[in-house]
N, C-alpha and C positions, 0 to 999 in steps of 0.2 A: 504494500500500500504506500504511495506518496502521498507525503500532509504539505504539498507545494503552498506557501505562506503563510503558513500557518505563525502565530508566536506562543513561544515558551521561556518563562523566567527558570531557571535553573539554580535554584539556592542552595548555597551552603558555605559552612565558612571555609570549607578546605578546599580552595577551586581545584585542585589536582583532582580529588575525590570525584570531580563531576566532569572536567573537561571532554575525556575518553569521550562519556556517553554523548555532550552537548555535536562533539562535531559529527557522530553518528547522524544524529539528527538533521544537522547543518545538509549532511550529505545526502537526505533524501527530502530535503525542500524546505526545512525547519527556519526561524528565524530566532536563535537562541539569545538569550541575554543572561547571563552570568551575575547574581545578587551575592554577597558574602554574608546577606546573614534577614533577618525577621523583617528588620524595618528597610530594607531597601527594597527586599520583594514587596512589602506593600504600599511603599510608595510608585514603583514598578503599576504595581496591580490599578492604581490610581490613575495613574497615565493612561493607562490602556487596559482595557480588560486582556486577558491573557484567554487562550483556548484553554491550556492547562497548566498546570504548578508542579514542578519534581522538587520536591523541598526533602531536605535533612531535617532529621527532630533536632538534636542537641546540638547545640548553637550558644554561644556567648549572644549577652544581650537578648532579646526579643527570640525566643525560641522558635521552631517549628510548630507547634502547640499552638502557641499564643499569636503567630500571624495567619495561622489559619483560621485563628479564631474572627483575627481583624478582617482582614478578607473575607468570609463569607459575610463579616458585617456590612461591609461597602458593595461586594461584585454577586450578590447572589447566583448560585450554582454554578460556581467557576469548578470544574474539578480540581481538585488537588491528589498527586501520587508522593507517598512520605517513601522515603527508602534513608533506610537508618542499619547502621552498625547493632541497635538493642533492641531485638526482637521483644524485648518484654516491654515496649514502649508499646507494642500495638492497641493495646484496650484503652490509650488517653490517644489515638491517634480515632478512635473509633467514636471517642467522644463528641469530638469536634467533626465527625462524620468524613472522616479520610473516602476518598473513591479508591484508594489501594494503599497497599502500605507492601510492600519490598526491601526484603533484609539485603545487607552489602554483605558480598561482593551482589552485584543486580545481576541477573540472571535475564542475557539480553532477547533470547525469546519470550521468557511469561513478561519483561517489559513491555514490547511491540506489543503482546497480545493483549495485554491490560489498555496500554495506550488506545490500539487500534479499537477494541472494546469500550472504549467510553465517548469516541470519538461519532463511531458506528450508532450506538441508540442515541446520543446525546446524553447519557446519565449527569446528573445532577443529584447532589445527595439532599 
């Protein structure tokens, strides 16, 4: 599937952690922008609504948690995909009604297929 212009903010504070994935993306039509952490991706999200959000949980400053919590405040049914290092984060990712949550390392088929999957009915939490 090509998501040709689509845009995705891609958060997290450790940009290495996410580059790999963002130029994946780049390379089949993405328009990626790189946030290092809560409050840039929702300032990001403010500018422009976003198709979807790859957010890390733990974060200095403004967590993953907490800007998803800001964001569904401002951009109603933006999806959001959490992909974290602590799987025992997912029940506070479920809170705040994550559309996916994916442990690291990301597993780049069930990614495309989550992606393509929310992208496909339009889910909205």
């Amino acid at each position: 599937m090509q998501f040709c212009g689509r845009r995705i903010p891609g958060v997290d504070d450790e940009p290495d952690m996410i580059r790999g994935l963002c130029r994946i993306l780049e390379a089949r039509g993405w328009h990626v922008r790189l946030a290092l952490g809560g409050c840039e991706a929702l300032e990001m999200a403010i500018q422009q609504v976003p198709e979807v959000i790859l957010m890390d949980i733990v974060m200095p400053g403004m967590n993953g948690i907490e800007a998803c919590r800001e964001i569904r405040r401002i951009c109603h049914g933006v999806p959001v995909i959490f992909m974290t290092g602590f799987s025992v984060l997912e029940p506070r990712a479920r809170e705040v009604e994550a559309s996916a949550f994916l442990s690291k390392p990301i597993d780049l088929g069930k990614f495309f297929g989550v992606l393509e999957s929310l992208l496909r009915v339009g889910k909205r939490p």
